[in-house]
C-alpha positions in Angstrom: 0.0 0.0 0.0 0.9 3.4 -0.1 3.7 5.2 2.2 2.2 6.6 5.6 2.8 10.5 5.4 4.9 11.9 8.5 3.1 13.5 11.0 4.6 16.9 12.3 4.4 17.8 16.2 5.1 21.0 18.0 6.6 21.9 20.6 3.9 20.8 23.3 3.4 17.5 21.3 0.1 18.3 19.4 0.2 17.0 15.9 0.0 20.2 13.1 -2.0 19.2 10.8 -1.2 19.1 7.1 -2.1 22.0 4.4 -5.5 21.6 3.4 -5.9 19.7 -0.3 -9.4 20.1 -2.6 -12.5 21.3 -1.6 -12.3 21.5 2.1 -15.4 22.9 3.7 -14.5 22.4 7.4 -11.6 21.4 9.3 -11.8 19.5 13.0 -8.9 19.5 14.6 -7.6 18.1 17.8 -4.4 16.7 19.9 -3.9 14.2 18.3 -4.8 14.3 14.4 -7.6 16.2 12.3 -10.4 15.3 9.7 -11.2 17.6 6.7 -14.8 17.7 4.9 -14.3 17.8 1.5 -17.3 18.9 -1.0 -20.3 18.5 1.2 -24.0 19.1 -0.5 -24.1 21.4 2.8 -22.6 22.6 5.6 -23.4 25.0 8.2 -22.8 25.9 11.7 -25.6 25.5 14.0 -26.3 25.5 17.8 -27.2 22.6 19.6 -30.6 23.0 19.3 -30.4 23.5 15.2 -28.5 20.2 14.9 -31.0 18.9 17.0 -34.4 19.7 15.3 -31.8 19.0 11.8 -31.2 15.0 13.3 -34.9 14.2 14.3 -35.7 15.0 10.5 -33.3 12.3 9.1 -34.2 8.9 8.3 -32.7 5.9 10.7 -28.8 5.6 10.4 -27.1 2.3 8.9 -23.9 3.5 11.4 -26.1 3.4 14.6 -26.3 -0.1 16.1 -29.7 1.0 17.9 -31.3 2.0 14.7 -34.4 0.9 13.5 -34.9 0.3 10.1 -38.8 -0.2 10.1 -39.0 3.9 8.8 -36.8 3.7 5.8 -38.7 0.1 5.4 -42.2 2.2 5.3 -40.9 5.4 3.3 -38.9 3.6 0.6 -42.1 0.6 0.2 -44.6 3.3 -0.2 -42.6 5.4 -3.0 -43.3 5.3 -6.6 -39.9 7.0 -6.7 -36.5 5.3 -7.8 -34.9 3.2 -5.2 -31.9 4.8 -6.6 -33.2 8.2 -5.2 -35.0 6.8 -2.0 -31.4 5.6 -0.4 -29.5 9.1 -1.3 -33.1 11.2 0.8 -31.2 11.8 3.8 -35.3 11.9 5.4 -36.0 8.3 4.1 -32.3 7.2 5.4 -29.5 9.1 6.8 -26.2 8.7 5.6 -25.9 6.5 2.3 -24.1 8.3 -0.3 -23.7 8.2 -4.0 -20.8 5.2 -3.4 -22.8 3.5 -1.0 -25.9 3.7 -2.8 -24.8 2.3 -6.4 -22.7 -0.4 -4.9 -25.4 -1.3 -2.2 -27.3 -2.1 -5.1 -25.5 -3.8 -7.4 -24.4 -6.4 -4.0 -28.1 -6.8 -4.3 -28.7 -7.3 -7.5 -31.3 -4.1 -7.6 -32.4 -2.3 -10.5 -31.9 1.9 -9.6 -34.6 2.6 -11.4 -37.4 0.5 -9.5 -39.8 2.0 -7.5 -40.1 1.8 -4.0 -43.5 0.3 -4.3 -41.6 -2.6 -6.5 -39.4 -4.1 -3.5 -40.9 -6.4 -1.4 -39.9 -5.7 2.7 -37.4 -8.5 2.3 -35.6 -6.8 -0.6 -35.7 -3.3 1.3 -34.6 -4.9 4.3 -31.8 -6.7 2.4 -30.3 -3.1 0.8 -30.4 -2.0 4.3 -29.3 -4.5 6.1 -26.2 -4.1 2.7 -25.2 -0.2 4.1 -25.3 -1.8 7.7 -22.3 -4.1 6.6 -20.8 -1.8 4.0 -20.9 1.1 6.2 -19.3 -0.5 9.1 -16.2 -1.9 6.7 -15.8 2.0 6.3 -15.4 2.2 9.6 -12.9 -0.4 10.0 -10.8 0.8 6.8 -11.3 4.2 7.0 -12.0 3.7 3.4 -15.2 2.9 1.1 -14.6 -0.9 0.1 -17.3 -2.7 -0.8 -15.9 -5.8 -3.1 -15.5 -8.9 -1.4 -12.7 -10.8 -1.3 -12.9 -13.5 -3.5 -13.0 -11.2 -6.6 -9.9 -9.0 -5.2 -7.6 -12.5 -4.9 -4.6 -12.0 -2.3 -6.0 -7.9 -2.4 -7.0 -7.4 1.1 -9.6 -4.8 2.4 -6.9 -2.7 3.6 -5.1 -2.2 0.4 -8.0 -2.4 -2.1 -8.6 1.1 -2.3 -8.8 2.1 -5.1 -7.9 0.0 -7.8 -10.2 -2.9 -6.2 -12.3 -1.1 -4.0 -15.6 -1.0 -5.8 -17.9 -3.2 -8.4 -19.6 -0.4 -10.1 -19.3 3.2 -8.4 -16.6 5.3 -11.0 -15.8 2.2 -13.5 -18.4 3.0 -16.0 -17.0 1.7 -19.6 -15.2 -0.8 -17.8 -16.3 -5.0 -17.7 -18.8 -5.8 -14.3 -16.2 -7.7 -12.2 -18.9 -10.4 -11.7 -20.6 -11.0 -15.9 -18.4 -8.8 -18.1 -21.0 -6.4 -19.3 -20.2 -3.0 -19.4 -20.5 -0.7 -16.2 -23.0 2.1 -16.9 -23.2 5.9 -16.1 -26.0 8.3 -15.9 -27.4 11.4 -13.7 -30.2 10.7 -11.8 -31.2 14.0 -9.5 -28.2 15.5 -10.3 -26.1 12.8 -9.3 -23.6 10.2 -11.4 -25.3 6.8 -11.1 -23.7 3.6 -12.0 -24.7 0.2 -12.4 -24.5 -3.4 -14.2 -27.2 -3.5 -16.8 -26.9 -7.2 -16.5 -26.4 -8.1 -12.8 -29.1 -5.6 -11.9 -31.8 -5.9 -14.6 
């Protein structure tokens, strides 16, 4: 894998962080390391009670081990919409993102494009219950890695990123890892969507 960059420390021990690279929105910083927020669809500052009334209007969290998944379950099986938009509607379920979405569904074989009202429970159940494991690999890595192991031989998860991180998210034009077809791309709400027209029909 790649090098580990040297950290800097001054004087009192406190790690300095590094110059800021891209589009970085905000900057946390601490003793002992920092975490940029790069290209956000929005960020603002807000009191406690802000981020508060903000939270109760998101949809249950694949991250938090205490969520319940019954709402996104409800919201998603009652949509005509795309399940491809439902799961990126922070209000039907907080926290999947582009990545997380087209890979989510292509693990489960899902078309983008069905509607909500398409999925049985089962299948809605199975996409989250998908995030729940993807999302907490994140976690682990510190990186999005959704491929499993057996088609990334002698790759582990650690040092797949990013040549073998993903099935279809950014390797549109390429072969699907899994049947050969071709990876495809388009913008659904304003967002790049990819997907296996043959894994996923």
């Amino acid at each position: 894998g790649p090098a580990a960059a040297a950290v800097a420390y001054d004087d009192a021990g406190r790690v300095v962080p590094e110059a800021p690279v891209g589009a970085v929105r905000v900057r946390l910083a601490g003793e002992h390391g920092w975490a940029d927020l790069r290209g956000p669809t929005l960020c603002v500052a807000e009191s406690p009670e802000e981020a508060a009334a903000a939270e109760a209007k998101l949809g249950p969290d694949p991250l938090d081990p205490q969520a319940d998944p019954e709402p996104f379950l409800a919201a998603a099986g009652k949509s005509r919409r795309p399940i491809g938009v439902l799961l990126m509607e922070q209000h039907v379920v907080a926290g999947i993102g582009n990545i997380f979405r087209a890979e989510s569904l292509f693990r489960r074989g899902v078309d983008p494009m069905a509607p909500g009202t398409s999925l049985t429970r089962e299948d809605l159940l199975e996409l989250w219950e998908e995030n729940v494991a993807l999302m907490a690999v994140g976690v682990r890595v510190g990186r999005i890695i959704t491929t499993d192991p057996q088609d990334r031989p002698g790759v582990p998860d650690t040092e797949a990123w990013p040549e073998h991180a993903n099935y279809v998210y950014h390797r549109h034009g390429q072969p699907c890892l899994r049947c050969g077809a071709t990876v495809l791309k388009t913008d659904l709400n304003g967002r790049g969507l990819y997907w296996c027209p043959s894994c996923q029909a």
